[in-house]
C-alpha positions in Angstrom: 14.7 32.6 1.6 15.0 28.5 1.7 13.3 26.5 3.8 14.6 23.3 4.7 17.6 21.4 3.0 16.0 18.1 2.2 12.5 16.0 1.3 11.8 14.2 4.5 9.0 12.2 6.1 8.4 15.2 8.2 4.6 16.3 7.8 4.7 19.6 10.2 6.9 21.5 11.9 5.9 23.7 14.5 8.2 27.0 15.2 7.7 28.4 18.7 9.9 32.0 19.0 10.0 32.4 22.6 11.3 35.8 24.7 12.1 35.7 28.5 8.9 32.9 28.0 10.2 30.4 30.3 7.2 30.6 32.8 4.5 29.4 29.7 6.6 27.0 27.7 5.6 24.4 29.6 2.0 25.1 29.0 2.5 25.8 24.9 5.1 22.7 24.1 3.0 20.3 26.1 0.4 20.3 24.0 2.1 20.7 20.8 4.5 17.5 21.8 0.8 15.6 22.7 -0.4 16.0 18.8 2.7 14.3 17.5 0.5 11.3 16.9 -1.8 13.1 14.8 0.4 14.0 12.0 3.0 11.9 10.1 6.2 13.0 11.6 6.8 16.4 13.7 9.2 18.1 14.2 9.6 20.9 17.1 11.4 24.4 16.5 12.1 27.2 19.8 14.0 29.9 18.5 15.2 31.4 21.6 15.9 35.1 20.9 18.7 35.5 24.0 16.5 35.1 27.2 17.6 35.8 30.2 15.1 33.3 32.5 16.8 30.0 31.4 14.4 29.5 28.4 17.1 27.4 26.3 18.1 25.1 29.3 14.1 24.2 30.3 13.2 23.2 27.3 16.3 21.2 26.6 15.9 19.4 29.6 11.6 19.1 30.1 11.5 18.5 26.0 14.6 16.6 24.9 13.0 16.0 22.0 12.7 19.5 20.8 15.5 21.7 18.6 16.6 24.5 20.3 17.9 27.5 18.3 20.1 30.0 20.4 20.4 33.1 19.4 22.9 35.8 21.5 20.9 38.5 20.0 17.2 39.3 20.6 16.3 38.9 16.6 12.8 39.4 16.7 9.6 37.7 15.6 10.0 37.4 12.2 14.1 37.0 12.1 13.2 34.5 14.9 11.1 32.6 12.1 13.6 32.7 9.4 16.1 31.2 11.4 13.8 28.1 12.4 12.2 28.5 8.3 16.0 27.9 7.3 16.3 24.1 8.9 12.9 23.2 9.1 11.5 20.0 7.0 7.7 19.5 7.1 5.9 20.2 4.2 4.1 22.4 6.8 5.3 24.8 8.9 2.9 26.0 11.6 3.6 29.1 13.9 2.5 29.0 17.7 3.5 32.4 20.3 4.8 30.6 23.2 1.5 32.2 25.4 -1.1 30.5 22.9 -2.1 26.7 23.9 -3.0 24.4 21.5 -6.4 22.9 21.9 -6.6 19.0 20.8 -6.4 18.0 17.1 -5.6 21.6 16.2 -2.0 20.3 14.1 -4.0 18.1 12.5 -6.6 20.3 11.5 -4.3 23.0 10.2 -2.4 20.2 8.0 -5.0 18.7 6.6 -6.6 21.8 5.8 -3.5 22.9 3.5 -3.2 19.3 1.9 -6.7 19.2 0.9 -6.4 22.9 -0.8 -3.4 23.5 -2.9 -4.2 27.0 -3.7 -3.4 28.4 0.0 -0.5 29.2 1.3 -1.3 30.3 5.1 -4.4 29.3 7.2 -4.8 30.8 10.5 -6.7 29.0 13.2 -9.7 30.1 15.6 -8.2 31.7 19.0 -10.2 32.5 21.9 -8.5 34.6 25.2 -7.1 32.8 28.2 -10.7 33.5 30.2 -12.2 32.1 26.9 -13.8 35.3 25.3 -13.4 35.6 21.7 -9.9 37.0 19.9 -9.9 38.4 16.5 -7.5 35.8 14.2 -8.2 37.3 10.9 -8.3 40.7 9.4 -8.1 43.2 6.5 -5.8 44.7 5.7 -4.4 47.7 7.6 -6.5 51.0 6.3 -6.4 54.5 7.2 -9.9 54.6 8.9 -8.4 51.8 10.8 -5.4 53.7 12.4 -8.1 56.5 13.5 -10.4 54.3 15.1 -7.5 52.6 17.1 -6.6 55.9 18.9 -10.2 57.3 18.7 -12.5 54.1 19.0 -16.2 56.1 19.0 -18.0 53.0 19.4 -18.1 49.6 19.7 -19.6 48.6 16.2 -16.9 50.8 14.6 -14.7 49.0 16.2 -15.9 45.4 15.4 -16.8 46.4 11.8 -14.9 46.4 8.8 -13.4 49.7 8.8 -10.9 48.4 11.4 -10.3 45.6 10.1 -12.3 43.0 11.0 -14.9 40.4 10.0 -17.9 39.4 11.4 -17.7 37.2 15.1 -20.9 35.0 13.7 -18.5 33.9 10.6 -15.6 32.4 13.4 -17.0 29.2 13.3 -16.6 28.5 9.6 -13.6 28.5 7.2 -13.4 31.2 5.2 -11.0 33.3 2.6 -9.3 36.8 4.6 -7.0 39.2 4.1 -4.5 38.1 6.9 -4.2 35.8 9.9 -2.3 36.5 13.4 0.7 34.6 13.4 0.1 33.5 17.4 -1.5 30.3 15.5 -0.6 30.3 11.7 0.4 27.5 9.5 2.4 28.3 6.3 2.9 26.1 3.0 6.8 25.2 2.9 6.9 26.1 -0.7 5.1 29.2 -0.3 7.9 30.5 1.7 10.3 29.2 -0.9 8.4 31.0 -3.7 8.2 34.1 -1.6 10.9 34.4 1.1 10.6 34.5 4.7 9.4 37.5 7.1 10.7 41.1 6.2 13.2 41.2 9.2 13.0 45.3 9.4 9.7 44.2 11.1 11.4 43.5 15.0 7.8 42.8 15.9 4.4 43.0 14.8 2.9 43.4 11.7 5.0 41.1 9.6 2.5 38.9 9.4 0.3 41.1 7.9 3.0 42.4 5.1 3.9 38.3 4.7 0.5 37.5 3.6 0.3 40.5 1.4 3.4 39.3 -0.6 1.8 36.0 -0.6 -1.8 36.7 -2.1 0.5 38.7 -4.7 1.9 36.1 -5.5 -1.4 34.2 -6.6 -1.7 32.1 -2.9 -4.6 32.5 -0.5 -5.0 32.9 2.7 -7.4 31.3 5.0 -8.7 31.1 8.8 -9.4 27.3 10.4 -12.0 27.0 12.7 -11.4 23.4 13.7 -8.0 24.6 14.9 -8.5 26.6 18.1 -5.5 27.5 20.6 -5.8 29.3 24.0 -4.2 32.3 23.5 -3.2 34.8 26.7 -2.5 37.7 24.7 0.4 39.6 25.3 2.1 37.6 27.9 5.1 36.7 26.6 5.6 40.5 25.8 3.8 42.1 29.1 7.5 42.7 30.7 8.3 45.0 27.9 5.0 46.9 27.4 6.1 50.4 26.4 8.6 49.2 24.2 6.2 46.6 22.2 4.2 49.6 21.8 6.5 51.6 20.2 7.9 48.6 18.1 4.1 48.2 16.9 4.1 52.1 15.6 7.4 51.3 13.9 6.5 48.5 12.3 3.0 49.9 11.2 5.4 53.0 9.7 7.2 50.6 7.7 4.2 49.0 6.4 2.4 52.3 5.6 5.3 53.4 4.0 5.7 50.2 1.7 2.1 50.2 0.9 0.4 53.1 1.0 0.5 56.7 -1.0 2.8 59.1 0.6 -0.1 61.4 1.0 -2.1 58.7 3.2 1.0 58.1 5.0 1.4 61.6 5.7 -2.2 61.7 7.2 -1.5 58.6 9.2 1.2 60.2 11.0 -1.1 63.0 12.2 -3.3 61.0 14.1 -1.0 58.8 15.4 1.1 61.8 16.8 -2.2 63.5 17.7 -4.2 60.3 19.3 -0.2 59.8 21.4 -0.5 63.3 23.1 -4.4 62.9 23.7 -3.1 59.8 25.5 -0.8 61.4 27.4 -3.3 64.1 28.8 -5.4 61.5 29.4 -2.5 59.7 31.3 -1.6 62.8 33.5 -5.2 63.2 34.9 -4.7 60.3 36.8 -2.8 59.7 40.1 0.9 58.9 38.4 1.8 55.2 38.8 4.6 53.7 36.9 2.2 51.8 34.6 1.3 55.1 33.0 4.9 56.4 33.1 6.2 53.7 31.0 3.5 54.3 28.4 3.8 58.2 28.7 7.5 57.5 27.6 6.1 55.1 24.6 3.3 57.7 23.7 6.3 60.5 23.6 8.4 58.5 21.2 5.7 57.3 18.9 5.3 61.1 18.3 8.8 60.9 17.7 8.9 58.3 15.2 6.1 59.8 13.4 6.6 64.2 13.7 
């Protein structure tokens, strides 16, 4: 996977793959367009993945400035990244979800932090929720205890701890070496994507991230998370419409993962509790008064157990 067909005087660029995201574009380019004096050279990136709400048009007439990449097919997160990863010419490239608001100085921060460190490829930076509570940015790696506790969460300091995935809240505030960062707020090398390639596009969305920086600490790069870096990000929004289906597109690309990365024994057990913690949702789901909130997941529940039985 290229990246970029020429040395330039571009310092970033920031790739924004945007969904039927029309209604918070305004609220995730402004800030982005804002920074452009903190870097030397920027360059803008929406890959629009075939919207439907006049995406393409907005931005081409509110940020004229801005490439716009139309696709007529809804390619995905990562194939949505490859695409911009193809053209783009900063030396960094730094992923933004179109619901995640950059907070002052974070391009900056993010840019800086790779220059001065030559040994990582991807740094993450700090997110909090849209009401400000704290979001997760880095994890471990995806383990088996982890997939239990997501369907069978037992308690909160389960949850928070290691075995599913995560590091310590008290450590947010400080840069430090992880696993993996969420790609809502993620800046990449340009020639670790070079040395590595681009986003597995069986991924359609989630997860690739994850498998990305896997490849990439193989390869001898590191990965980091950025506290001086913070966006805003209102989780799930730019997917909310489809719920049931991001859920099932989560299970799939958790399957493709497991299977890449994991024994076929633990793979095997990791389908049993996902197809048991699905139909323990569904009970759950049919003791309440019926809604079409928990129809729609009912029918993502019922072909998770598919994908996994």
């Amino acid at each position: 996977m290229g990246c970029g067909g020429c040395e330039s005087t571009v310092d970033v660029t920031v790739v924004v793959v945007s969904y039927n995201s029309r209604n918070w574009l305004e609220r995730c380019l402004s800030p982005v367009v804002h920074q452009s004096g903190d870097v030397l050279g920027l360059e803008v990136i929406v890959v629009d993945n075939a919207s439907t709400d006049g995406s393409a048009a907005f931005v081409r007439e509110r940020f004229p400035g801005v490439t716009v990449i139309e696709s007529n097919v809804n390619l995905g997160f990562g194939a949505g990244c490859n695409r911009a990863f193809a053209v783009a010419r900063g030396r960094t490239i730094i992923l933004v979800n179109p619901d995640c608001e950059l907070q002052p100085g974070a391009i900056g921060a993010l840019h800086t932090f790779l220059q001065n460190h030559p040994r990582i490829g991807a740094v993450g930076g700090r997110l909090a929720y849209g009401d400000g509570s704290f979001q997760h940015a880095a994890f471990r790696f995806p383990s088996l205890a982890q997939v239990f506790l997501d369907f069978f969460p037992l308690n909160w300091r389960l949850t928070e701890s290691r075995l599913n995935g995560r590091y310590p809240r008290a450590i947010d505030t400080t840069a430090f070496e992880c696993d993996a960062v969420l790609g809502a707020l993620m800046a990449i090398r340009r020639t670790a994507i070079a040395g590595t390639g681009g986003f597995d596009e069986r991924y359609f969305m989630y997860v690739e991230e994850i498998d990305w920086c896997k490849r990439l600490r193989a390869f001898g790069w590191e990965v980091w998370h950025c506290p001086d870096a913070i966006g805003i990000h209102h989780s799930g929004q730019s997917t909310r419409t489809v719920a049931a289906r991001m859920f099932v597109e989560l299970h799939r690309s958790r399957l493709h993962y497991f299977r890449r990365y994991w024994p076929p024994a633990t793979v095997a057990i990791a389908r049993v509790i996902i197809w048991i913690g699905c139909a323990r949702e569904i009970m759950r789901l049919r003791r309440r008064a019926p809604d079409d909130a928990s129809r729609e997941r009912i029918r993502g529940c019922r072909e998770v157990m598919r994908l996994v039985a």
